[in-house]
C-alpha positions as CSV (number, residue, x, y, z in Angstrom):
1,X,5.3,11.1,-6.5
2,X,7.8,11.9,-4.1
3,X,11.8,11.3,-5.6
4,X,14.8,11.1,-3.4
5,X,18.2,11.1,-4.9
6,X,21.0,9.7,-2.4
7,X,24.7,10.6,-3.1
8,X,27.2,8.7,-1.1
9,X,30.4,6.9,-0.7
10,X,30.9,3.0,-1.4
11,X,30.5,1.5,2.6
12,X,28.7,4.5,3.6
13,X,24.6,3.1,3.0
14,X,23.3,5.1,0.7
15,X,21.5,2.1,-1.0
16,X,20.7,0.5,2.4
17,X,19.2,4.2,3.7
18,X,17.0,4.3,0.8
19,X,16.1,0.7,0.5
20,X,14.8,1.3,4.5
21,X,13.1,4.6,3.6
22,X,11.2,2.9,0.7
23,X,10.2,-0.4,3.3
24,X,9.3,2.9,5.7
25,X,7.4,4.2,3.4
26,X,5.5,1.3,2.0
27,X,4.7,-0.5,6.0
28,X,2.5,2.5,6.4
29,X,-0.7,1.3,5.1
30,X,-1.7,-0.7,1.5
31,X,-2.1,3.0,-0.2
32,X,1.8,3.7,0.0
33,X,4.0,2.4,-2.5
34,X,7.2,2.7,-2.8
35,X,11.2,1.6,-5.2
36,X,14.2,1.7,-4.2
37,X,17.2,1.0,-5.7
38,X,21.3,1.7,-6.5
39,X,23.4,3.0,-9.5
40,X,27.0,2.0,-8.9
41,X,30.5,2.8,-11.1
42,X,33.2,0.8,-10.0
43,X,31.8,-1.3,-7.4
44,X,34.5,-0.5,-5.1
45,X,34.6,0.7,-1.1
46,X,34.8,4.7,-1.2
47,X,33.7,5.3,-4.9
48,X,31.0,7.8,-5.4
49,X,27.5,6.4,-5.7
50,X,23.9,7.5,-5.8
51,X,20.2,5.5,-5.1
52,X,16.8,6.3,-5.6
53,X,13.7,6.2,-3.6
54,X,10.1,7.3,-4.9
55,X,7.4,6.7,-3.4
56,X,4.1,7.1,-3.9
57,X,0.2,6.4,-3.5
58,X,-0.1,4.4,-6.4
59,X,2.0,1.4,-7.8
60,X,5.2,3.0,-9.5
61,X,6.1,1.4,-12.7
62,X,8.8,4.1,-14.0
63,X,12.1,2.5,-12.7
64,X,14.6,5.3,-14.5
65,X,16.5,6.9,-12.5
66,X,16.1,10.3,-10.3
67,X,17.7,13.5,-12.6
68,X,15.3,15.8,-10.6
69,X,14.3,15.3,-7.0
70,X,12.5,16.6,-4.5
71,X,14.8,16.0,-1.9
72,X,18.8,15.2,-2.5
73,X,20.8,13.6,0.5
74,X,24.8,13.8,0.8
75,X,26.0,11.4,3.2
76,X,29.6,12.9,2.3
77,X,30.2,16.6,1.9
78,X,32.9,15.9,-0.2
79,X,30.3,15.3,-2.7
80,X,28.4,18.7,-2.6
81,X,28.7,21.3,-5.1
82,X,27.1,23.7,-6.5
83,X,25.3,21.5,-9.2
84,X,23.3,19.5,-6.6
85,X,21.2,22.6,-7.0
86,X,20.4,21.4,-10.9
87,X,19.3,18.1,-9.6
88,X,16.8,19.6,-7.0
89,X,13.3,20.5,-8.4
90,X,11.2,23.9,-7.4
91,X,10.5,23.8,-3.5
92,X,13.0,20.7,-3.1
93,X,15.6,20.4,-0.2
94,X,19.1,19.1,0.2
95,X,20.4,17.4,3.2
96,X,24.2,17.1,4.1
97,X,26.5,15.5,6.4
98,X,28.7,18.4,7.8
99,X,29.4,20.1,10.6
100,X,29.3,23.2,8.3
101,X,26.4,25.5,7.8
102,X,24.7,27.8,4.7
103,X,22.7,30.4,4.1
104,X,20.7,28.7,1.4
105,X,17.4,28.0,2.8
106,X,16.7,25.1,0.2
107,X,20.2,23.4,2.5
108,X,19.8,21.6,5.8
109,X,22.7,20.2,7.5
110,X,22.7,17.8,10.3
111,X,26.1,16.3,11.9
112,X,25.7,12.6,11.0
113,X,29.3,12.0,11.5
114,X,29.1,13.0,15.0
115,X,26.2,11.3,15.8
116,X,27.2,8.0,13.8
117,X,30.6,8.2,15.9
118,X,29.4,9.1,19.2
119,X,26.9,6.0,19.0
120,X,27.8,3.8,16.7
121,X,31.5,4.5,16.6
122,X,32.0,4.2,12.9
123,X,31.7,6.9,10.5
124,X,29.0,5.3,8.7
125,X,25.5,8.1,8.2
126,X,23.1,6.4,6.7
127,X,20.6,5.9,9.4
128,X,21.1,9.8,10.9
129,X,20.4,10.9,7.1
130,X,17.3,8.6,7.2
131,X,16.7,10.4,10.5
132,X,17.2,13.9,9.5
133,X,15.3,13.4,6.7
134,X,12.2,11.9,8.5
135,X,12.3,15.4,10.4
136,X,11.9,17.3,7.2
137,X,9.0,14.8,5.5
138,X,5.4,15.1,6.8
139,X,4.0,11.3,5.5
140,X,6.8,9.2,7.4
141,X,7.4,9.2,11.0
142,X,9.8,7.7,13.8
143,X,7.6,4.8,14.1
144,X,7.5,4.3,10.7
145,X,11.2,4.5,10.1
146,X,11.4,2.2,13.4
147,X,9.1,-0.8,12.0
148,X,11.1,-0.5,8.4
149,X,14.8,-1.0,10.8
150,X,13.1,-3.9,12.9
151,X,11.8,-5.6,9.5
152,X,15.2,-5.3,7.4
153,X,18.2,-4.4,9.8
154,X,19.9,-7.6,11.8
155,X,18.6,-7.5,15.8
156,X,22.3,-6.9,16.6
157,X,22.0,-3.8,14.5
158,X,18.5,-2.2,15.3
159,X,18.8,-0.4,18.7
160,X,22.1,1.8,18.1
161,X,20.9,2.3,14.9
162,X,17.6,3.3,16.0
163,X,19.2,5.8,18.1
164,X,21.2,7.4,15.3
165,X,18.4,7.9,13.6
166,X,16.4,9.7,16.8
167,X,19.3,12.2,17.4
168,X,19.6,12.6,13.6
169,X,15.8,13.5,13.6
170,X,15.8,16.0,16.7
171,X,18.8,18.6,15.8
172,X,17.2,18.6,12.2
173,X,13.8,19.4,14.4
174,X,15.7,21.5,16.9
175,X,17.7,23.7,13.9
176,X,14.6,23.8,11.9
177,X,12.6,25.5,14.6
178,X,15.7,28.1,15.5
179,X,15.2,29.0,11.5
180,X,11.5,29.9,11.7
181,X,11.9,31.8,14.9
Protein backbone atom coordinates (compact mmCIF):
# COMPACT_ATOMS: atom_id res chain seq x y z
CA UNK A 1 0.00 0.00 0.00
CA UNK A 2 0.93 3.26 -1.00
CA UNK A 3 0.23 6.19 2.00
CA UNK A 4 0.21 9.85 1.39
CA UNK A 5 0.02 12.22 4.21
CA UNK A 6 -1.16 15.89 3.10
CA UNK A 7 -0.38 18.91 5.41
CA UNK A 8 -2.08 22.07 4.53
CA UNK A 9 -3.92 25.22 5.53
CA UNK A 10 -7.83 25.43 6.01
CA UNK A 11 -8.93 26.91 2.16
CA UNK A 12 -5.90 25.58 0.71
CA UNK A 13 -7.26 21.75 -0.68
CA UNK A 14 -5.44 19.54 0.95
CA UNK A 15 -8.61 17.29 1.41
CA UNK A 16 -9.84 18.11 -2.11
CA UNK A 17 -6.07 17.10 -3.59
CA UNK A 18 -6.19 13.92 -2.00
CA UNK A 19 -9.85 13.06 -2.47
CA UNK A 20 -8.83 13.67 -6.51
CA UNK A 21 -5.61 11.63 -6.14
CA UNK A 22 -7.58 8.67 -4.55
CA UNK A 23 -10.60 9.04 -7.59
CA UNK A 24 -7.13 9.17 -9.92
CA UNK A 25 -5.98 6.45 -8.53
CA UNK A 26 -8.98 4.27 -8.38
CA UNK A 27 -10.44 5.30 -12.43
CA UNK A 28 -7.40 3.45 -13.52
CA UNK A 29 -8.63 0.01 -13.88
CA UNK A 30 -10.98 -2.37 -11.29
CA UNK A 31 -7.43 -3.64 -9.65
CA UNK A 32 -6.80 -0.05 -8.04
CA UNK A 33 -8.33 0.84 -4.94
CA UNK A 34 -8.08 3.60 -3.26
CA UNK A 35 -9.40 6.15 0.62
CA UNK A 36 -9.26 9.26 1.07
CA UNK A 37 -10.08 11.31 3.67
CA UNK A 38 -9.46 14.69 6.22
CA UNK A 39 -8.51 15.16 9.96
CA UNK A 40 -9.46 18.70 10.85
CA UNK A 41 -8.88 20.86 14.46
CA UNK A 42 -10.82 23.84 14.54
CA UNK A 43 -12.69 23.82 11.41
CA UNK A 44 -11.67 27.19 10.56
CA UNK A 45 -10.09 29.00 7.18
CA UNK A 46 -6.18 28.99 7.67
CA UNK A 47 -5.89 26.37 10.54
CA UNK A 48 -3.41 23.68 10.02
CA UNK A 49 -4.83 20.45 8.64
CA UNK A 50 -3.67 17.08 7.28
CA UNK A 51 -5.59 14.13 4.78
CA UNK A 52 -4.78 10.87 3.81
CA UNK A 53 -4.69 8.91 0.68
CA UNK A 54 -3.72 5.17 0.31
CA UNK A 55 -4.13 3.42 -2.26
CA UNK A 56 -3.74 0.19 -3.17
CA UNK A 57 -4.37 -3.14 -5.37
CA UNK A 58 -6.63 -4.65 -3.04
CA UNK A 59 -9.76 -3.22 -1.13
CA UNK A 60 -8.34 -1.18 1.91
CA UNK A 61 -10.24 -1.75 5.04
CA UNK A 62 -7.72 0.05 7.67
CA UNK A 63 -9.16 3.65 7.78
CA UNK A 64 -6.60 4.98 10.77
CA UNK A 65 -4.88 7.57 9.89
CA UNK A 66 -1.28 7.97 8.05
CA UNK A 67 1.69 8.39 11.08
CA UNK A 68 4.25 6.96 8.45
CA UNK A 69 4.08 7.69 4.77
CA UNK A 70 5.54 7.14 1.83
CA UNK A 71 5.25 10.35 0.43
CA UNK A 72 4.34 13.75 2.71
CA UNK A 73 3.03 16.84 0.75
CA UNK A 74 3.16 20.57 2.21
CA UNK A 75 1.01 22.79 0.44
CA UNK A 76 2.40 25.60 2.96
CA UNK A 77 6.04 25.78 3.90
CA UNK A 78 5.16 27.36 6.88
CA UNK A 79 4.28 23.92 7.88
CA UNK A 80 7.71 22.13 7.32
CA UNK A 81 10.11 21.19 9.92
CA UNK A 82 12.33 19.12 10.60
CA UNK A 83 9.90 16.39 12.04
CA UNK A 84 8.20 15.82 8.76
CA UNK A 85 11.22 13.62 8.39
CA UNK A 86 9.72 11.24 11.39
CA UNK A 87 6.59 10.93 9.48
CA UNK A 88 8.28 9.77 6.18
CA UNK A 89 9.06 6.03 6.04
CA UNK A 90 12.57 4.40 4.47
CA UNK A 91 12.87 5.55 0.64
CA UNK A 92 9.83 8.04 1.11
CA UNK A 93 9.69 11.72 -0.33
CA UNK A 94 8.46 15.03 0.70
CA UNK A 95 6.99 17.53 -1.48
CA UNK A 96 6.75 21.41 -0.68
CA UNK A 97 5.34 24.52 -1.87
CA UNK A 98 8.35 27.05 -1.85
CA UNK A 99 10.31 28.79 -3.90
CA UNK A 100 13.23 27.63 -1.58
CA UNK A 101 15.46 24.70 -2.26
CA UNK A 102 17.45 21.77 -0.02
CA UNK A 103 20.08 19.64 -0.18
CA UNK A 104 18.09 16.64 1.20
CA UNK A 105 17.53 14.39 -1.58
CA UNK A 106 14.43 12.62 0.20
CA UNK A 107 12.93 16.87 -0.42
CA UNK A 108 11.49 18.03 -3.79
CA UNK A 109 10.20 21.43 -4.12
CA UNK A 110 8.07 22.73 -6.76
CA UNK A 111 6.70 26.59 -6.87
CA UNK A 112 2.93 25.87 -6.53
CA UNK A 113 2.32 29.41 -5.45
CA UNK A 114 3.67 30.74 -8.63
CA UNK A 115 2.05 28.58 -10.74
CA UNK A 116 -1.42 28.63 -8.84
CA UNK A 117 -1.04 32.65 -9.11
CA UNK A 118 0.13 32.95 -12.56
CA UNK A 119 -2.98 30.74 -13.70
CA UNK A 120 -5.35 30.62 -11.43
CA UNK A 121 -4.66 33.91 -9.68
CA UNK A 122 -5.37 32.68 -6.18
CA UNK A 123 -2.83 31.23 -3.96
CA UNK A 124 -4.58 28.13 -3.61
CA UNK A 125 -1.80 24.69 -4.55
CA UNK A 126 -3.67 21.85 -4.37
CA UNK A 127 -3.82 20.88 -7.95
CA UNK A 128 0.10 21.89 -8.74
CA UNK A 129 0.87 19.49 -5.55
CA UNK A 130 -1.40 16.81 -7.22
CA UNK A 131 0.74 17.70 -10.30
CA UNK A 132 4.12 17.58 -8.90
CA UNK A 133 3.37 14.63 -7.21
CA UNK A 134 2.06 12.70 -10.31
CA UNK A 135 5.70 13.52 -11.68
CA UNK A 136 7.33 11.66 -8.82
CA UNK A 137 4.77 8.39 -8.81
CA UNK A 138 5.12 5.75 -11.54
CA UNK A 139 1.29 4.09 -11.28
CA UNK A 140 -0.67 7.47 -11.92
CA UNK A 141 -0.34 9.62 -14.89
CA UNK A 142 -1.55 13.03 -16.46
CA UNK A 143 -4.39 11.30 -18.00
CA UNK A 144 -5.28 9.69 -15.00
CA UNK A 145 -5.09 12.83 -12.83
CA UNK A 146 -7.10 14.46 -15.84
CA UNK A 147 -10.19 11.94 -15.92
CA UNK A 148 -10.28 12.12 -11.77
CA UNK A 149 -10.55 16.48 -12.39
CA UNK A 150 -13.23 16.02 -15.22
CA UNK A 151 -15.19 13.40 -12.90
CA UNK A 152 -15.21 15.53 -9.50
CA UNK A 153 -14.03 19.25 -10.25
CA UNK A 154 -17.11 21.70 -11.51
CA UNK A 155 -16.66 22.33 -15.73
CA UNK A 156 -15.96 26.02 -14.73
CA UNK A 157 -13.08 24.69 -12.74
CA UNK A 158 -11.40 21.90 -14.83
CA UNK A 159 -9.26 23.53 -17.63
CA UNK A 160 -7.21 26.15 -15.38
CA UNK A 161 -6.95 23.66 -13.00
CA UNK A 162 -5.82 21.11 -15.39
CA UNK A 163 -3.15 23.50 -16.35
CA UNK A 164 -1.80 23.96 -12.84
CA UNK A 165 -1.50 20.64 -12.47
CA UNK A 166 0.59 20.20 -16.09
CA UNK A 167 3.15 22.95 -15.10
CA UNK A 168 3.23 21.58 -11.51
CA UNK A 169 4.09 18.11 -13.18
CA UNK A 170 6.87 19.45 -15.76
CA UNK A 171 9.42 21.65 -13.34
CA UNK A 172 9.04 18.56 -10.84
CA UNK A 173 10.11 16.52 -14.25
CA UNK A 174 12.35 19.21 -15.46
CA UNK A 175 14.27 19.64 -11.74
CA UNK A 176 14.20 16.02 -11.31
CA UNK A 177 16.15 15.29 -14.50
CA UNK A 178 18.79 18.44 -13.68
CA UNK A 179 19.40 16.18 -10.24
CA UNK A 180 20.28 12.88 -12.00
CA UNK A 181 22.50 14.63 -14.49
Amino acid sequence: MTQILWHGRGGQGAFTASRLLGSAFSLKDSQSYSLAFPSFGPERRGAPIRAFTKLDSKPIGNRSEVSRADFVVFLDDTLFSDDAFDQLKEGGKIIIATKKQFTDPRIVTVDAVSIAEEILHLQITNTAMLGAFAALFDDITLADIESAVRSNMAPKLQEKNLAVIKAAYDEVKVLSAKKIA
